[in-house]
C-alpha positions as CSV (number, residue, x, y, z in Angstrom):
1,X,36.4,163.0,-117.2
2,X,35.8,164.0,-113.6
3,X,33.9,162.6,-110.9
4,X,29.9,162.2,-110.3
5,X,27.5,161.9,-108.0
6,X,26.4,158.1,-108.3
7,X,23.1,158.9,-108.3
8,X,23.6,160.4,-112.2
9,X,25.3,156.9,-112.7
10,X,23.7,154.5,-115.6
11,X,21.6,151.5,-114.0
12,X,20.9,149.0,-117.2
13,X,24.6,147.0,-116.9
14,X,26.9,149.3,-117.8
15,X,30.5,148.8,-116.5
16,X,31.9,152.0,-114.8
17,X,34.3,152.9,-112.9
18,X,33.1,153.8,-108.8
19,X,34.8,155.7,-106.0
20,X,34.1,155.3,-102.4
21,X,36.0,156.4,-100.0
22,X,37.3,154.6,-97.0
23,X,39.7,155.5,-93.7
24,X,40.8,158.7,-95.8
25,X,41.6,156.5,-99.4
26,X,40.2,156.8,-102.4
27,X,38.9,153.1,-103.2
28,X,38.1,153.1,-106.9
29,X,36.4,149.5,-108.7
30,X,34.7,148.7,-111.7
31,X,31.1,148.7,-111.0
32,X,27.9,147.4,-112.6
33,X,24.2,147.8,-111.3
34,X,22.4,144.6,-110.7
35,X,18.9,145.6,-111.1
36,X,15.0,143.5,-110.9
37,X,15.5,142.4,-114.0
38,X,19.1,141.0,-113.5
39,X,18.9,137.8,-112.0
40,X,21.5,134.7,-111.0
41,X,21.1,131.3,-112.0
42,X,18.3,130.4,-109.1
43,X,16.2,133.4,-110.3
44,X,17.0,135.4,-107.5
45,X,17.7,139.5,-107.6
46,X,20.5,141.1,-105.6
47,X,19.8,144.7,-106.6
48,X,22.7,146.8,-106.4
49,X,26.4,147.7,-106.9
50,X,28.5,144.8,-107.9
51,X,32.2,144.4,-108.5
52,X,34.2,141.4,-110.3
53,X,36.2,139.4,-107.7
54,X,38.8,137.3,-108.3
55,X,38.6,138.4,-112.4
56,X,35.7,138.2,-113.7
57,X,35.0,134.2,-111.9
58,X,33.1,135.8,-109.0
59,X,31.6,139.1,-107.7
60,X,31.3,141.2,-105.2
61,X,28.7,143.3,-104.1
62,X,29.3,146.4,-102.7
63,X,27.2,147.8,-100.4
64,X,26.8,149.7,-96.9
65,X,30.4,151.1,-96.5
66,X,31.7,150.0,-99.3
67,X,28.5,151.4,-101.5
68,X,30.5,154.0,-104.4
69,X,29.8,157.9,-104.1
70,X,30.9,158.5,-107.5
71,X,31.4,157.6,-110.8
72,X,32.7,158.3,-114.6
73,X,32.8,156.2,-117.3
74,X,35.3,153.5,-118.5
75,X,38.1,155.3,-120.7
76,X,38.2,153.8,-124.4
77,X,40.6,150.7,-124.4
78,X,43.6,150.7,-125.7
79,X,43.6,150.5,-129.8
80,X,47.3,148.2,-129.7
81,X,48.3,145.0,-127.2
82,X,52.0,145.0,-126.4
């Protein structure tokens, strides 16, 4: 897996992970687009790229300096819990 331009990233939901880069650090999150058609509880669209806070209780949207460059897809999990 390497690194992509966002721009190829999928936009229907899809949990991936995103890179941005900030003060010279790679800052890497588990994104999610948030599209028209993805809506909250009040009916209201927040397009863009969203993070979990907190676990998965809250989120986070990331955008202006914290928008991600680049992306590749989640790995497989693992097939055994220890």
């Amino acid at each position: 897996m390497e690194w992509q331009p966002i721009s190829t990233a999928p936009k229907d939901g899809t949990e991936i992970i995103g890179m941005y880069v900030h003060i010279e650090t790679q800052v890497v999150h588990n994104v999610f687009w948030m599209g028209e058609d993805d809506t909250d509880e009040h009916g209201n669209a927040d397009i863009g790229w969203w993070t979990y806070e907190y676990g998965e209780v809250g989120r986070l949207k990331l955008d202006g300096w914290m928008t991600p460059t680049h992306w590749m897809p989640l790995p497989e999990p693992p097939k055994e819990t220890v």
